[in-house]
C-alpha positions as CSV (number, residue, x, y, z in Angstrom):
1,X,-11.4,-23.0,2.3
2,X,-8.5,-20.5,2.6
3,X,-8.1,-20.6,6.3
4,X,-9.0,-24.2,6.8
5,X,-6.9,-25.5,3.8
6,X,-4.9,-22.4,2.4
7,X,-3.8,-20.9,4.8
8,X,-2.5,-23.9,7.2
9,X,-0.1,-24.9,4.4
10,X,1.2,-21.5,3.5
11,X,1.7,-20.7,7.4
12,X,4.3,-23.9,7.2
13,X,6.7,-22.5,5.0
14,X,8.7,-19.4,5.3
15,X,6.7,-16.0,4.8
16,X,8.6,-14.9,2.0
17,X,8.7,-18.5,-0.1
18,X,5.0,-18.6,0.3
19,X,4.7,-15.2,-1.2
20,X,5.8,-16.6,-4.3
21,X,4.2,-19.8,-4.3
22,X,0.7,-17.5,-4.3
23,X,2.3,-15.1,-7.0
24,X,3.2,-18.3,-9.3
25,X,-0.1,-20.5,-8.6
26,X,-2.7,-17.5,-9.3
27,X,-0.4,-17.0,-12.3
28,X,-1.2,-20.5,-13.7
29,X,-4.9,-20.6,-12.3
30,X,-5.6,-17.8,-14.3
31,X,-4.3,-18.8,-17.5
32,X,-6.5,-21.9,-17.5
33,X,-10.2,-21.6,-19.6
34,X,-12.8,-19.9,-17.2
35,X,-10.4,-19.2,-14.4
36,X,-11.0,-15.3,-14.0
37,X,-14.5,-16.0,-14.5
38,X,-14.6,-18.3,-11.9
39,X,-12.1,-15.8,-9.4
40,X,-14.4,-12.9,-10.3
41,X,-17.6,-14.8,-9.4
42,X,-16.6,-15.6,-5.9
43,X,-14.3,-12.3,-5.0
44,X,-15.5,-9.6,-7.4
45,X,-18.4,-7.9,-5.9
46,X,-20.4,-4.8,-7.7
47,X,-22.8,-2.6,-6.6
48,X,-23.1,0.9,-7.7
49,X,-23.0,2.4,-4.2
50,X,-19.6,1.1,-3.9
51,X,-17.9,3.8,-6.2
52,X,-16.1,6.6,-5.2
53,X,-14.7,9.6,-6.9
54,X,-11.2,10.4,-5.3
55,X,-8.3,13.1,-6.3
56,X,-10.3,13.2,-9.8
57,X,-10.1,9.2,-10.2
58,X,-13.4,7.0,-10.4
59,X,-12.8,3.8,-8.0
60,X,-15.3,1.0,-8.7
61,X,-15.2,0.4,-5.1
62,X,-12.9,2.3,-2.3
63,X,-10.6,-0.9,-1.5
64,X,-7.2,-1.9,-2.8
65,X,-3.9,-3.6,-2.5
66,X,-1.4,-1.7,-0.8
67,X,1.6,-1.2,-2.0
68,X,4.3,-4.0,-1.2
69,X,2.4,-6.9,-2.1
70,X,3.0,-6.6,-6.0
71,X,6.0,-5.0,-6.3
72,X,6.9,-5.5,-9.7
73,X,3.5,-5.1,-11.0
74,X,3.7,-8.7,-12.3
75,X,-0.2,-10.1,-10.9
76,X,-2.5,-6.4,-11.6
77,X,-4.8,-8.7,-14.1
78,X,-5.2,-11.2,-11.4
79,X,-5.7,-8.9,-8.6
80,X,-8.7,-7.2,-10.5
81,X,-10.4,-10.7,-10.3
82,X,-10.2,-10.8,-6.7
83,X,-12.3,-7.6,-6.6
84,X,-10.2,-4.9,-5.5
85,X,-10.8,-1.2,-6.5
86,X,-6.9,-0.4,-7.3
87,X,-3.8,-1.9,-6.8
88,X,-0.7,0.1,-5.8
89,X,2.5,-1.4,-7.1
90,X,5.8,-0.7,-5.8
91,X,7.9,-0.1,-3.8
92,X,9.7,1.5,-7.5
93,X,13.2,2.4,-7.4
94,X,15.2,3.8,-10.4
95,X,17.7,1.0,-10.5
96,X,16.6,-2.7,-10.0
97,X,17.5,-4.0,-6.4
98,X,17.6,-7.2,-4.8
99,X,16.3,-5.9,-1.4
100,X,18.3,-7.2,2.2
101,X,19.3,-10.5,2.6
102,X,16.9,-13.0,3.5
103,X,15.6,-14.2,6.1
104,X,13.5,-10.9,5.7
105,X,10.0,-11.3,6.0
106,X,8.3,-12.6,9.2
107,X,5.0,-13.3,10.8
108,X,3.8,-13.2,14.2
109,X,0.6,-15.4,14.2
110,X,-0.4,-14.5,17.8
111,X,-0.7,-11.4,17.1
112,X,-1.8,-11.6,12.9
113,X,0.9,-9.6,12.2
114,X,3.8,-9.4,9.7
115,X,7.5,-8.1,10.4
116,X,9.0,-6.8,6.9
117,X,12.9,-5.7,6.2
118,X,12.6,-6.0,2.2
119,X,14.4,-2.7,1.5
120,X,12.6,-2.2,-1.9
121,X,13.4,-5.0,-3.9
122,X,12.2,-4.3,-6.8
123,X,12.9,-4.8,-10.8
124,X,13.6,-1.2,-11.5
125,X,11.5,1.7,-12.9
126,X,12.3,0.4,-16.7
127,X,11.2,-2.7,-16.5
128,X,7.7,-2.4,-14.1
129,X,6.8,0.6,-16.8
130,X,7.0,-2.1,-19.3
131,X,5.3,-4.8,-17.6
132,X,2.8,-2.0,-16.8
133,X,2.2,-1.1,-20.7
134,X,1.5,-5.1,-21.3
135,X,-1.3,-5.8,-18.7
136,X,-4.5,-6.7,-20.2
137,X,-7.1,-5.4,-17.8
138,X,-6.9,-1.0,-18.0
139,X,-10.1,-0.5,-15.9
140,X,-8.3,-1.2,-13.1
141,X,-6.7,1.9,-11.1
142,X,-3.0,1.6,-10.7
143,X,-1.1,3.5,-8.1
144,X,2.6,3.7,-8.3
145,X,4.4,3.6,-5.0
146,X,8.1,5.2,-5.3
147,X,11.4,5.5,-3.5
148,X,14.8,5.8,-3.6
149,X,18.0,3.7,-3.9
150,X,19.6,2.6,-1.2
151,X,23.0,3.5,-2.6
152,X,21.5,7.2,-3.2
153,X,22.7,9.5,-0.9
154,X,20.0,11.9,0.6
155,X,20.9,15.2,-0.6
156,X,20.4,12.9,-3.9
157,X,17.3,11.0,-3.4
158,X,14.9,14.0,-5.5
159,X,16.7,13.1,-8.2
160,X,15.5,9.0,-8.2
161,X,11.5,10.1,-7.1
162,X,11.8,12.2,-10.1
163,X,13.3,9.2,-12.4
164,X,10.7,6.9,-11.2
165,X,7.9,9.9,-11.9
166,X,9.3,10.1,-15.1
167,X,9.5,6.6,-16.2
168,X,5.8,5.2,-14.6
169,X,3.9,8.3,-15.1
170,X,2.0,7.1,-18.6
171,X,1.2,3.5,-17.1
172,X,0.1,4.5,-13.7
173,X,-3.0,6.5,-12.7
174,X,-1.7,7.9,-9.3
175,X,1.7,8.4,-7.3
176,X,2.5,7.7,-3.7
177,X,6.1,9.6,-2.9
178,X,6.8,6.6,-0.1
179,X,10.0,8.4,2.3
180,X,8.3,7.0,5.6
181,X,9.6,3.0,5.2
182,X,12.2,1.9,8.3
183,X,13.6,-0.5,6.0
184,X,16.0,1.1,3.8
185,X,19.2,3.4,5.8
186,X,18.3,6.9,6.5
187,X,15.1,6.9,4.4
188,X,13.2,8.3,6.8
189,X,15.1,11.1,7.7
190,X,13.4,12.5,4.3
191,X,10.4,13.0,6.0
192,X,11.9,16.2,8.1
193,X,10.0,19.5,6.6
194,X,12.8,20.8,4.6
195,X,13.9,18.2,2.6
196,X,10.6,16.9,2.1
197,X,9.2,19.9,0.5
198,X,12.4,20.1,-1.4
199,X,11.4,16.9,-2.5
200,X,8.6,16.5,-2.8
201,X,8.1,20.6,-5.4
202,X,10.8,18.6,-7.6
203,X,8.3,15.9,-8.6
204,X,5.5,18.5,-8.6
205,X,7.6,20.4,-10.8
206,X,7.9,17.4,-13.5
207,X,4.2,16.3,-12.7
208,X,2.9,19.8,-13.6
209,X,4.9,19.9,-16.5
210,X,3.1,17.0,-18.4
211,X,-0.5,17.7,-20.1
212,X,-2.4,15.7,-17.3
213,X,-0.6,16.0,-14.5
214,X,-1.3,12.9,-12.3
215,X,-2.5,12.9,-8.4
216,X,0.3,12.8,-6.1
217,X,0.2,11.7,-2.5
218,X,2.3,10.9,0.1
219,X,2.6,7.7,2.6
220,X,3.5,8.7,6.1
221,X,4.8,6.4,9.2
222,X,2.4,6.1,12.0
223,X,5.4,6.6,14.6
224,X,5.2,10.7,14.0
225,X,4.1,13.1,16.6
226,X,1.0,15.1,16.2
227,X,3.6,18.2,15.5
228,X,5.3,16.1,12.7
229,X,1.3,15.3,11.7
230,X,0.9,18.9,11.4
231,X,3.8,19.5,9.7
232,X,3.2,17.1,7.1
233,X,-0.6,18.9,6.2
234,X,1.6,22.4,6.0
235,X,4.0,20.5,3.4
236,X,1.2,18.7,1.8
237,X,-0.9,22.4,1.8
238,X,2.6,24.0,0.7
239,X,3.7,21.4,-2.5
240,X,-0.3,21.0,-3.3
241,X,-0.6,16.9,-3.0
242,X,-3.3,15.1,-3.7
243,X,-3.8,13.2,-0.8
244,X,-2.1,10.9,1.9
245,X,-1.9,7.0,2.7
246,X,-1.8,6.9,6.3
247,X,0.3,4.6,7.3
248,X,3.2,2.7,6.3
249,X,4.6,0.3,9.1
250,X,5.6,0.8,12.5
251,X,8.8,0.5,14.4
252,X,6.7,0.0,17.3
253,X,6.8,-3.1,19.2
254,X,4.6,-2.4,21.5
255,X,2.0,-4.6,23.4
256,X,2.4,-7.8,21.4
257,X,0.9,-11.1,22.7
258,X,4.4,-12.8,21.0
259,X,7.1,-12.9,23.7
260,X,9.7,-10.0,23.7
261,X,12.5,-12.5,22.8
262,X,10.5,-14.3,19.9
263,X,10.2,-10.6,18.6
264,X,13.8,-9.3,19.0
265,X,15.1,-12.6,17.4
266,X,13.2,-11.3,14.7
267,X,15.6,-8.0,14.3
268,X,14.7,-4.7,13.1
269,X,11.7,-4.7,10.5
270,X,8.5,-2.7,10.0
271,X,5.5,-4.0,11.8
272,X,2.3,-4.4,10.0
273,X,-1.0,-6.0,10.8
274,X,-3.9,-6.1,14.0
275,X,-1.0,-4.3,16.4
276,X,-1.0,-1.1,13.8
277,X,-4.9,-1.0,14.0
278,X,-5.8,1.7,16.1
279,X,-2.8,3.9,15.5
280,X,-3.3,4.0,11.8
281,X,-7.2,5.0,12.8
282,X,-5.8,7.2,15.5
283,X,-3.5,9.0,12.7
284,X,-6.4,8.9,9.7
285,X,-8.9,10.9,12.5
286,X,-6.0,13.4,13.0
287,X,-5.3,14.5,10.1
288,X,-8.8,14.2,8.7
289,X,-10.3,16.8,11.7
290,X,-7.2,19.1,11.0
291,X,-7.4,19.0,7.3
292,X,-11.4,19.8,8.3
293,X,-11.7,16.9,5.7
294,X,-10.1,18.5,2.9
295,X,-7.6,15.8,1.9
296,X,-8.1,12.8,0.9
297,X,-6.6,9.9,2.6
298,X,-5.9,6.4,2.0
299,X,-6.4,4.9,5.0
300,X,-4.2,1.6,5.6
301,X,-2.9,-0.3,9.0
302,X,-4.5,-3.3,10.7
303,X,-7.6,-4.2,8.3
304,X,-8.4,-7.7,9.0
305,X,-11.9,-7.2,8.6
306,X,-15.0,-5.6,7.9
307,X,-15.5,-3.5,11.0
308,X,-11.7,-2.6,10.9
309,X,-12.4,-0.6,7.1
310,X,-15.4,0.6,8.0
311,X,-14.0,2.2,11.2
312,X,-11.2,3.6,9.0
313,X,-13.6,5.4,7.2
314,X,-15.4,6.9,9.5
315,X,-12.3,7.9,10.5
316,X,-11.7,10.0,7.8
317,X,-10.7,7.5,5.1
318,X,-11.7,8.2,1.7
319,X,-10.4,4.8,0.7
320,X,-8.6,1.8,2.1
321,X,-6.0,-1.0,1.6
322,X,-4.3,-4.3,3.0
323,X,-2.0,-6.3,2.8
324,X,-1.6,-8.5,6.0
325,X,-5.0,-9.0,6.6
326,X,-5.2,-10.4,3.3
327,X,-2.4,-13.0,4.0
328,X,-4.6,-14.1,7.4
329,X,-7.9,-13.6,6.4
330,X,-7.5,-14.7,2.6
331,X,-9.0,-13.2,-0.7
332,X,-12.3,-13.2,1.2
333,X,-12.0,-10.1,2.9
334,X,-12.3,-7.9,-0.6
335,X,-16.1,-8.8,-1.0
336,X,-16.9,-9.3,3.1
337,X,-15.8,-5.6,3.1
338,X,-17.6,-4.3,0.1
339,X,-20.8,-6.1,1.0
340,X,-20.4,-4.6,4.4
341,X,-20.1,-1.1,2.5
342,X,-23.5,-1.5,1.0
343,X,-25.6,-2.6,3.7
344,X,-24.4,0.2,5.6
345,X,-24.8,2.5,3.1
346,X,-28.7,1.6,2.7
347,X,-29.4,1.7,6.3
348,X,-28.0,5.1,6.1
């Protein structure tokens, strides 16, 4: 029904309006009698050989929402009913933010991908940790994905991870420290050794300090070099992180079937979907033979099916997540990839 029906209408409106006209109607569906019941029944598959025990965190199953989708932490009750494992919210900045101007979001159905130049709009720390406290359903794993300001300065931007550490860290059950998005100015440039590990021992410093500390991970971009890649298992080895969610988008805009002009009348933007596919794996394998499988990672780029999250696991992936293969493939793809899980896991 979703691609026939679904899908057809939401793919004539702009990307970003039809964002919120999903967010507002699963809202109201699932406020009427029976609705979750009726979500869960046809998206929430269980089976115990599904569930995974990750950076000290038991997943009912190993796939979730990545972060971006549900920024504001405003649909993690109706999320669950869809089936996933976890949802990561964010991105989380200190300070509410409206994000760039739109026209901002973009698809490119040729080649089921999505070009994104949000810039973290988000509701602020304060108000997500609040929303957070409300939600109904507490089985389900919450990550909490944070950044910085756009008006923060660099030589600042410890200073807002921390903030957003401290205000999210007793409603969320892990943290991604997210420095690798193309979308807000310089950002990136926080992924260089030195001021990562700077950054990245301040929030350790405040995570260690509390009675449980919470996992801490780190989201890279797929556009680094295998020297960057090794650099970032030295700082990850060095500041004693959790784990890694590999990868955020790409800059890339290579080999698309959408003509070069189409694209660049897009403007800049991180590319997400089928194109990131094998570079996420490509990135996931890396790091997993390097780490000799050590560190957990959350493998995410270019899932638009079964076969796609399994092969990210056998990559190296201890879990997985989408985003844009859930806008073209619909809510389907949750159970199609769990049941996929199972069946493979009994012929093994």
């Amino acid at each position: 029904m979703y691609k026939s029906l679904v899908k057809p209408a939401l793919f004539n409106l702009d990307a970003e309006r039809a964002h919120h006209l999903v967010f507002d109607n699963l809202r109201r569906a699932a406020r009427l009698p029976g609705a979750k019941a009726l979500l869960r029944g046809l998206y929430d598959y269980q089976h115990p050989n599904l569930a995974r025990e990750v950076f000290g965190l038991k997943f009912p199953n190993p796939v979730g929402m990545a972060a971006g989708f549900d920024k504001n932490a405003v649909l993690t009750d109706e999320m669950a009913t869809l089936g996933f494992g976890f949802v990561e919210i964010g991105t989380v900045t200190p300070r509410p933010q409206p994000g760039n101007p739109p026209p901002r979001l973009f698809r490119l159905p040729q080649d089921e991908a999505l070009v994104n130049r949000m810039g973290f709009n988000n509701d602020g720390a304060a108000v997500v940790a609040a929303r957070l406290a409300r939600r109904q359903n507490r089985q389900l794993i919450i990550g909490g994905n944070i950044g910085k300001n756009k008006d923060t300065p660099n030589e600042e931007a410890a200073a807002d991870y921390v903030a957003c550490f401290e205000a999210l860290a007793d409603v969320v059950d892990y943290f991604v420290v997210n420095v690798s998005s193309p979308n807000t100015p310089n950002l990136r440039q926080l992924q260089e050794k030195k001021p990562l590990i700077d950054l990245l021992q301040q929030v350790q410093a405040c995570n260690q300090r509390r009675p449980k500390p919470r996992p801490l991970l780190l989201k890279i971009a797929p556009d680094l070099t295998d020297s960057q890649l090794d650099d970032i298992l030295e700082i990850a080895e060095e500041t004693q992180l959790s784990g890694l969610v590999a990868t955020n988008t790409t800059i890339s805009r290579d080999n698309l079937q959408t003509s070069p002009a189409q694209v660049a009348a897009l403007g800049a933007g991180g590319l997400s979907g089928r194109p990131l596919r094998a570079r996420a794996t490509e990135v996931i394998r890396y790091l997993h033979q390097r780490s000799h499988g050590t560190l957990p990672i959350i493998g995410s780029g270019g899932i638009h099916s079964a076969a796609d999250a399994l092969e990210k696991l056998a990559a190296g992936a201890s879990l997985v997540q989408l985003y844009t293969g859930f806008v073209y493939e619909g809510p389907a793809l949750v159970s199609q990839i769990n049941k996929a899980l199972v069946t493979a896991s009994r012929q093994s």
